[in-house]
Backbone atoms as SQL, in Angstrom:
CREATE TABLE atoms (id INTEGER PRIMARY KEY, chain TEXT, resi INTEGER, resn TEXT, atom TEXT, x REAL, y REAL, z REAL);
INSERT INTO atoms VALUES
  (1, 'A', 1, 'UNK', 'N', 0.853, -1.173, 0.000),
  (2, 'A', 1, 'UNK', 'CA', 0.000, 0.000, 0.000),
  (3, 'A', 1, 'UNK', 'C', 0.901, 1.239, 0.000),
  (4, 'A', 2, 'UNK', 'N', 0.843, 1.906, -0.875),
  (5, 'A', 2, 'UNK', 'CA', 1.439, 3.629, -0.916),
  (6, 'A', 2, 'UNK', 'C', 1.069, 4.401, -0.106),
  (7, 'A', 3, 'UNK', 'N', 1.784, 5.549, -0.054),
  (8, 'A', 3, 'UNK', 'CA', 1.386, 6.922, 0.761),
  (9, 'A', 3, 'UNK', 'C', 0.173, 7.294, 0.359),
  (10, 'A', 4, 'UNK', 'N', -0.157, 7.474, -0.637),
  (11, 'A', 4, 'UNK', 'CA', -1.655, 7.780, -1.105),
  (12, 'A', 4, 'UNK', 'C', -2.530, 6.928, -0.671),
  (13, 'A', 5, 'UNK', 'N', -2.799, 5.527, -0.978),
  (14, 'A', 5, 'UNK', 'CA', -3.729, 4.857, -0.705),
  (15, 'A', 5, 'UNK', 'C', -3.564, 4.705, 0.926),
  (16, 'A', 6, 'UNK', 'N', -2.726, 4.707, 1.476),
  (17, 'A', 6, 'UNK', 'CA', -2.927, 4.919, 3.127),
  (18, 'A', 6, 'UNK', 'C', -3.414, 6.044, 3.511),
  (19, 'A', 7, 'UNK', 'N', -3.014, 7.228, 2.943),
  (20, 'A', 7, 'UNK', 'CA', -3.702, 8.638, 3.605),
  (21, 'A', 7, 'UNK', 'C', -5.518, 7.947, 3.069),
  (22, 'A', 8, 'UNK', 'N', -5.517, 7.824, 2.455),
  (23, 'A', 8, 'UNK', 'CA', -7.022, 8.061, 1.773),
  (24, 'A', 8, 'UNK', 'C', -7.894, 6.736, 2.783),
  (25, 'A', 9, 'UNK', 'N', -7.146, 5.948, 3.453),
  (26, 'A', 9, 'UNK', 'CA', -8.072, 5.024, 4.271),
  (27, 'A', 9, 'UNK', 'C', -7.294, 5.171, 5.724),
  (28, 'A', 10, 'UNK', 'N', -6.764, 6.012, 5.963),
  (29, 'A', 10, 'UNK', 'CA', -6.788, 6.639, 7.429),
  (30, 'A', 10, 'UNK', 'C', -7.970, 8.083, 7.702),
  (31, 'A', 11, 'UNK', 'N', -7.834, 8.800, 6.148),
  (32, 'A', 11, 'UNK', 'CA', -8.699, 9.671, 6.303),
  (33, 'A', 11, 'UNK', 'C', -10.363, 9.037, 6.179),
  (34, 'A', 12, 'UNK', 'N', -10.437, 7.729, 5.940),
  (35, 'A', 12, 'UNK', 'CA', -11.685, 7.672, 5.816),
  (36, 'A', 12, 'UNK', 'C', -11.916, 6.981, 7.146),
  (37, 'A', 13, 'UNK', 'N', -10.997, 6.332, 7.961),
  (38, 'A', 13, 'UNK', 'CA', -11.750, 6.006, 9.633),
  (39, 'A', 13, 'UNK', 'C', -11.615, 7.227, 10.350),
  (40, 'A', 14, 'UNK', 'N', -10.767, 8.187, 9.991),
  (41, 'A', 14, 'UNK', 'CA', -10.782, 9.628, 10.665),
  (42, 'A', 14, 'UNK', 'C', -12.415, 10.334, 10.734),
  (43, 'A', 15, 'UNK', 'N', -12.220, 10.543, 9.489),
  (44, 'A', 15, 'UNK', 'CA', -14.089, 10.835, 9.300),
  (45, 'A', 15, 'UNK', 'C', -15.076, 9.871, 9.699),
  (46, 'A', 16, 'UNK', 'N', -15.067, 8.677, 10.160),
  (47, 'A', 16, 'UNK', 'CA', -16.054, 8.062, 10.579),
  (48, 'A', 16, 'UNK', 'C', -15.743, 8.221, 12.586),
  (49, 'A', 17, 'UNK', 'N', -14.382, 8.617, 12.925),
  (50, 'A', 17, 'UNK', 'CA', -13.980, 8.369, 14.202),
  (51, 'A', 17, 'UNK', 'C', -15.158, 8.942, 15.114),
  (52, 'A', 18, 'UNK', 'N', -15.210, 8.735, 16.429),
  (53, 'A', 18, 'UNK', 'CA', -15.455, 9.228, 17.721),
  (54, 'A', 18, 'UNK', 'C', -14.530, 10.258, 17.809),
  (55, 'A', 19, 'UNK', 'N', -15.243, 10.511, 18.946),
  (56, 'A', 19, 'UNK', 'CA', -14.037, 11.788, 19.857),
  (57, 'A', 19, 'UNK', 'C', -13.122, 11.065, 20.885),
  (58, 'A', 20, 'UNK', 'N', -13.014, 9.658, 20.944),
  (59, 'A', 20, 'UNK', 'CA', -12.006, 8.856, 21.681),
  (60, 'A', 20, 'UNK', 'C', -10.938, 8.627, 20.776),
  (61, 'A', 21, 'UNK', 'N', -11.460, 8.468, 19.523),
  (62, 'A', 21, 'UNK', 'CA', -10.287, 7.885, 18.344),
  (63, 'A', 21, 'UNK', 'C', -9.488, 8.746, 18.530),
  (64, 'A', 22, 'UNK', 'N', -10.538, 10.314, 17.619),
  (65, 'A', 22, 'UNK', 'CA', -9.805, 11.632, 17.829),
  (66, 'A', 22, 'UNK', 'C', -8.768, 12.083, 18.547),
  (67, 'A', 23, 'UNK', 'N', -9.167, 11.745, 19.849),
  (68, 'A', 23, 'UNK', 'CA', -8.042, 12.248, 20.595),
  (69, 'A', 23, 'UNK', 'C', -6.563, 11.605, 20.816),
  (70, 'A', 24, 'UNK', 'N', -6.700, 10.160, 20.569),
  (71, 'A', 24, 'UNK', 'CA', -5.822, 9.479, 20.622),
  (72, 'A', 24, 'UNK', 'C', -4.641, 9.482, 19.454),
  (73, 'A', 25, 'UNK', 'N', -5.766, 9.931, 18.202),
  (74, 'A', 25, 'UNK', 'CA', -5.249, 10.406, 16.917),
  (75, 'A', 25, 'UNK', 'C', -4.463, 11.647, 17.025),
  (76, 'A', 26, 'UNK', 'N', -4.705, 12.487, 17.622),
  (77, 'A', 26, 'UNK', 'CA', -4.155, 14.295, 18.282),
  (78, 'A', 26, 'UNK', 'C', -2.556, 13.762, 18.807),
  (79, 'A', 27, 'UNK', 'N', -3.435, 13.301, 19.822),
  (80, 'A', 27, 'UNK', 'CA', -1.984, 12.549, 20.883),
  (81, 'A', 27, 'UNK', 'C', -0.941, 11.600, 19.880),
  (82, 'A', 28, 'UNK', 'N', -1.027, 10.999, 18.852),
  (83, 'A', 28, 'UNK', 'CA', 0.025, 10.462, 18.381),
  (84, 'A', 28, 'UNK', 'C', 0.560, 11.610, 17.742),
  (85, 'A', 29, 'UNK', 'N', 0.081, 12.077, 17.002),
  (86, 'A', 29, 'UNK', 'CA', 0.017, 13.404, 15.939),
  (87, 'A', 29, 'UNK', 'C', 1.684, 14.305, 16.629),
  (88, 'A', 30, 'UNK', 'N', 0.753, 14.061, 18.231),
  (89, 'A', 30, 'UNK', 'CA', 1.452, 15.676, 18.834),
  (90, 'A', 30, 'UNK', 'C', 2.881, 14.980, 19.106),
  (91, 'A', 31, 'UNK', 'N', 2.548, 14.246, 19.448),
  (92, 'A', 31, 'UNK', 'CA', 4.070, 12.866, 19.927),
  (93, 'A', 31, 'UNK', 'C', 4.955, 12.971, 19.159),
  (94, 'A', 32, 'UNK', 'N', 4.355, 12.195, 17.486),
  (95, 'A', 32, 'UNK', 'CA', 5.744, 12.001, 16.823),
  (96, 'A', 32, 'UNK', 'C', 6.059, 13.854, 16.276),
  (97, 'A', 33, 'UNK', 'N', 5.297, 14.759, 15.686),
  (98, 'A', 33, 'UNK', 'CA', 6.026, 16.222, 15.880),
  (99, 'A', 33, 'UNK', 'C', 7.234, 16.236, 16.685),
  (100, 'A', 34, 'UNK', 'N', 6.572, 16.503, 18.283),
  (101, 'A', 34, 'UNK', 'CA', 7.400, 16.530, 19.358),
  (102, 'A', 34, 'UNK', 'C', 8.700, 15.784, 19.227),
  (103, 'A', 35, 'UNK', 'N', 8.919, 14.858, 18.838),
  (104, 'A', 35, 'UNK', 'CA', 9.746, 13.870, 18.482),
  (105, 'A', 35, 'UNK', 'C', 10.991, 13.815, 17.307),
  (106, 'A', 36, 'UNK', 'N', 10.559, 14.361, 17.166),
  (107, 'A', 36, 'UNK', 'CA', 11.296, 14.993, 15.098),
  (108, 'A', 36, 'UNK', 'C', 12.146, 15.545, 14.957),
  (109, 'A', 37, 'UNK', 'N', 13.092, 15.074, 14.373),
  (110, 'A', 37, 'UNK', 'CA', 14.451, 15.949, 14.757),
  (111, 'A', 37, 'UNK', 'C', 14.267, 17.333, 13.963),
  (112, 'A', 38, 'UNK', 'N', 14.506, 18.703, 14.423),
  (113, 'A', 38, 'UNK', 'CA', 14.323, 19.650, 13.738),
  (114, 'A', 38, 'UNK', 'C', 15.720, 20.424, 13.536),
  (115, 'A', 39, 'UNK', 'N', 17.054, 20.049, 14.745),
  (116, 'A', 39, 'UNK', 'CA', 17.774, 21.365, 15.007),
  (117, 'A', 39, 'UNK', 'C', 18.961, 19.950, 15.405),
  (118, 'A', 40, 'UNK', 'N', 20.428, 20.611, 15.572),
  (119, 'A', 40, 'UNK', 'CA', 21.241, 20.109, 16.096),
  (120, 'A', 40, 'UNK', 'C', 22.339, 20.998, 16.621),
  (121, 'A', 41, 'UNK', 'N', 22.921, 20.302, 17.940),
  (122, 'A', 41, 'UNK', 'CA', 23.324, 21.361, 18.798),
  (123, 'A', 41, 'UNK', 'C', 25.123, 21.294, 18.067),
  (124, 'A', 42, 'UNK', 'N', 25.612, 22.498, 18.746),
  (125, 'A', 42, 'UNK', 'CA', 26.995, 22.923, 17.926),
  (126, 'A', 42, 'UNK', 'C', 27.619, 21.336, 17.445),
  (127, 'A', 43, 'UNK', 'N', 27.248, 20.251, 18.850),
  (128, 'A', 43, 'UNK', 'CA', 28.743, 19.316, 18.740),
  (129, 'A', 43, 'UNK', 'C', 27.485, 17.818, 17.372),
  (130, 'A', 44, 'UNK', 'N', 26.814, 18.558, 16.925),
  (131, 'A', 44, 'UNK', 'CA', 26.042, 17.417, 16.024),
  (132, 'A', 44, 'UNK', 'C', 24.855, 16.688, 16.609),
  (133, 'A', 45, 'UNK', 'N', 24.627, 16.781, 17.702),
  (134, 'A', 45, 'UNK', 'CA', 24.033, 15.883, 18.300),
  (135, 'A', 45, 'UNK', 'C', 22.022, 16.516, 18.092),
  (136, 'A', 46, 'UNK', 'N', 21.414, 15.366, 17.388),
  (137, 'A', 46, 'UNK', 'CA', 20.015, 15.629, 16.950),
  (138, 'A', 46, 'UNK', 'C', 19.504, 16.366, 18.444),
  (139, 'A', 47, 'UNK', 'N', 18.681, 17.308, 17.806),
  (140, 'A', 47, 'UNK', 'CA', 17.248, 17.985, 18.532),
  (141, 'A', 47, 'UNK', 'C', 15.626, 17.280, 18.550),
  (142, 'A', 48, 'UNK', 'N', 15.175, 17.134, 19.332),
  (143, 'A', 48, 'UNK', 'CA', 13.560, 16.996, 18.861),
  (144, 'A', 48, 'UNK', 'C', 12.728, 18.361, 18.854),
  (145, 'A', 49, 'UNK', 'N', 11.968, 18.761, 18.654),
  (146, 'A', 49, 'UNK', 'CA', 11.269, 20.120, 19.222),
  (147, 'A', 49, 'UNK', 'C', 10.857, 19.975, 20.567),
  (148, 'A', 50, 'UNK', 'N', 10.440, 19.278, 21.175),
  (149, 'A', 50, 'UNK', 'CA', 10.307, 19.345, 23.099),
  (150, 'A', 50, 'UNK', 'C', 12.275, 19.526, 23.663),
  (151, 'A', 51, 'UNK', 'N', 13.236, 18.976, 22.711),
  (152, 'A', 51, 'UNK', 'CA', 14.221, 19.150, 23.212),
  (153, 'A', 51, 'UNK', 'C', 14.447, 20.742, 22.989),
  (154, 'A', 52, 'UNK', 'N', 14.729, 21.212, 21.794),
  (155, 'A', 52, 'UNK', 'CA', 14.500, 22.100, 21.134),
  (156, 'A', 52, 'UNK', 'C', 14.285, 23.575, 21.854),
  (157, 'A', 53, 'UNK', 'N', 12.773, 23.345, 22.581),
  (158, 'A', 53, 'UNK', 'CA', 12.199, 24.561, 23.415),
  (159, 'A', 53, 'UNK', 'C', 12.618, 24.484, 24.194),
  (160, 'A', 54, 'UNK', 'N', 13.249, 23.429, 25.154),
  (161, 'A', 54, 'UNK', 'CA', 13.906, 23.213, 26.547),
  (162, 'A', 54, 'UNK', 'C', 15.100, 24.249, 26.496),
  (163, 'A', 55, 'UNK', 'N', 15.842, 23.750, 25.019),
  (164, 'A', 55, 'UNK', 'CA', 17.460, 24.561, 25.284),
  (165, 'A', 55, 'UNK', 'C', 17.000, 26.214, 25.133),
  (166, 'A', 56, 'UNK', 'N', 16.115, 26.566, 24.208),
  (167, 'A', 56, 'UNK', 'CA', 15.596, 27.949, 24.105),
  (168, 'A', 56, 'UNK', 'C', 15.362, 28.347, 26.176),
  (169, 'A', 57, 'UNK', 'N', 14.150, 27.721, 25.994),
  (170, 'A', 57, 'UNK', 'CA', 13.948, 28.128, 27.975),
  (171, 'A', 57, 'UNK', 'C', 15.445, 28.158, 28.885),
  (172, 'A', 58, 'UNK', 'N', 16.248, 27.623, 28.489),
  (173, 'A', 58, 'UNK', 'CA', 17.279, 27.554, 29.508),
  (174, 'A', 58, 'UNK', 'C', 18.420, 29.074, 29.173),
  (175, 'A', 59, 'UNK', 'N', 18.062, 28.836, 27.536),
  (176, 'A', 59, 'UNK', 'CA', 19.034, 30.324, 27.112),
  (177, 'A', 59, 'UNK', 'C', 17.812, 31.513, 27.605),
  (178, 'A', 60, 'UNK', 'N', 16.782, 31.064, 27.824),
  (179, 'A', 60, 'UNK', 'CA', 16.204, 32.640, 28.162),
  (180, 'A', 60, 'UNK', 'C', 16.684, 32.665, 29.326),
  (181, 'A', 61, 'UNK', 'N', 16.680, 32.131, 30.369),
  (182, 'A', 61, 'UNK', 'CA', 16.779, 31.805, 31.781),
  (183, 'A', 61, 'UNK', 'C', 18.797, 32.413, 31.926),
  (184, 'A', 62, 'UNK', 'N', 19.444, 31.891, 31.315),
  (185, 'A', 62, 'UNK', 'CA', 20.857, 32.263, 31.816),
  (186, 'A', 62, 'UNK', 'C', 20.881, 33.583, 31.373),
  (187, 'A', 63, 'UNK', 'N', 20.133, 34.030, 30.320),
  (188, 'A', 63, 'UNK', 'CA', 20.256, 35.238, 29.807),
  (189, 'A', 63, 'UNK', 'C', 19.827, 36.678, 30.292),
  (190, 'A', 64, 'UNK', 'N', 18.619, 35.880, 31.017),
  (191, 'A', 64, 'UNK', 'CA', 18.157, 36.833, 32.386),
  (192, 'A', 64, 'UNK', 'C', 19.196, 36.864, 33.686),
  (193, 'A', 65, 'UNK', 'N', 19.636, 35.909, 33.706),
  (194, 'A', 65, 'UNK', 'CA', 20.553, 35.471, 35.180),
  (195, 'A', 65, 'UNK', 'C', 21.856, 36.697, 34.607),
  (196, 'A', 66, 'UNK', 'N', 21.735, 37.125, 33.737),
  (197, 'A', 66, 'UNK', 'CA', 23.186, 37.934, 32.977),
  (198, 'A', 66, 'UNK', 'C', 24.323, 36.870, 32.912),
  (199, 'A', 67, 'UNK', 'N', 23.730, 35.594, 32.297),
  (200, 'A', 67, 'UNK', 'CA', 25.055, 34.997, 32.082),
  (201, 'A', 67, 'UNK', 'C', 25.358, 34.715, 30.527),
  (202, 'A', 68, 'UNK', 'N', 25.975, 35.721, 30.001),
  (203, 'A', 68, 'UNK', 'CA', 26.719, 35.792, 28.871),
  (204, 'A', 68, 'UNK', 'C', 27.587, 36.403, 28.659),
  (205, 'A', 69, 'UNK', 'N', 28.109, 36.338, 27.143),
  (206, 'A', 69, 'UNK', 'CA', 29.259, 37.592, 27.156),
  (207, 'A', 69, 'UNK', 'C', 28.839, 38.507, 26.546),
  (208, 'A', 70, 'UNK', 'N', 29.271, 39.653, 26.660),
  (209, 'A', 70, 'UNK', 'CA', 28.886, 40.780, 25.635),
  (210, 'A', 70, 'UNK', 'C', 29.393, 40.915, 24.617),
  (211, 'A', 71, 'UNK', 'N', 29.468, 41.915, 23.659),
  (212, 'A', 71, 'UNK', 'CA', 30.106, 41.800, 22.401),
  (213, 'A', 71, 'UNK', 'C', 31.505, 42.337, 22.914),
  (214, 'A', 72, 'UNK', 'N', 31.980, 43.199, 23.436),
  (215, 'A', 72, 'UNK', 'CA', 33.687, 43.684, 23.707),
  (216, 'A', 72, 'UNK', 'C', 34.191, 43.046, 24.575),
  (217, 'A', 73, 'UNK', 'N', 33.391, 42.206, 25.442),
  (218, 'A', 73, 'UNK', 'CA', 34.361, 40.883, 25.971),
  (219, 'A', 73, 'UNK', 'C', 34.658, 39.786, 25.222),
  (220, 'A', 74, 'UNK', 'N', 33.953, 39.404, 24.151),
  (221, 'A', 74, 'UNK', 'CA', 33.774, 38.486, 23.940),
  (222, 'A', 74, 'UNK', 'C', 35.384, 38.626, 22.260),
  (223, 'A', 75, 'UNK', 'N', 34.700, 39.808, 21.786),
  (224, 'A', 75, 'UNK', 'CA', 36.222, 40.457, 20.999),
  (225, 'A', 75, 'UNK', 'C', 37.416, 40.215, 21.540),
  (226, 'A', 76, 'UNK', 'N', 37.512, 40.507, 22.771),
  (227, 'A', 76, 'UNK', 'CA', 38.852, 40.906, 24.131),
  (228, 'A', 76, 'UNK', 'C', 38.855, 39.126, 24.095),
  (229, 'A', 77, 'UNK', 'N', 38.256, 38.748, 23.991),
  (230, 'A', 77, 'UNK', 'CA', 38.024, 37.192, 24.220),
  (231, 'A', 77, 'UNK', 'C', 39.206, 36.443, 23.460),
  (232, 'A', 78, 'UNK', 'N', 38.371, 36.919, 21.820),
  (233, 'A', 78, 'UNK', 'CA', 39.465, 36.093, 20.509),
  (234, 'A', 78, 'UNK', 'C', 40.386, 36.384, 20.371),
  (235, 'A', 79, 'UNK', 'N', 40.628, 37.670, 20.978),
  (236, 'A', 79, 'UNK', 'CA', 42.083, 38.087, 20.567),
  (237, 'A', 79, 'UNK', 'C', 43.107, 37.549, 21.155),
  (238, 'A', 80, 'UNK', 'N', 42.501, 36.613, 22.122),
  (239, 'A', 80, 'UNK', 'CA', 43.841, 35.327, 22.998),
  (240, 'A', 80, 'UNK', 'C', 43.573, 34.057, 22.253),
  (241, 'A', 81, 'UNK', 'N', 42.731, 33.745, 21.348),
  (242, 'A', 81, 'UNK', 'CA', 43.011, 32.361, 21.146),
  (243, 'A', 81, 'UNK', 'C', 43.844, 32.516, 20.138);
């Protein structure tokens, strides 16, 4: 069975579903998204999007804490390596 002929007989128990199917249908839906590699961090290593928003939340969080460098430290920085 192809991609086509499977969409076309998932969409047809979709349209016949309950609101139990439904939801269970949502919930896989939201899962494998969540799941998906979208991003990878400097050293290669895959992202999912729940991983994804985590590292965002943590850079908002140090970024409030003032933990970064600025741009003329960070200049003052390269000029030693």
């Amino acid at each position: 069975m192809g991609v086509l002929e499977l969409r076309e007989e998932v969409l047809k128990k979709v349209q016949d579903a309950d609101e139990r199917l439904l939801a269970m249908i949502n919930a896989l839906a939201i899962s494998y998204q969540e799941s998906e590699v979208i991003a990878y961090t400097v050293e290669g290593e895959p992202l999912s999007r729940e991983q994804y928003k985590q590292e965002l939340q943590e850079a908002k969080s140090e970024y409030k804490r003032g933990e970064y460098t600025a741009v003329d430290d960070f200049k003052k920085e390269i000029k030693d390596w």
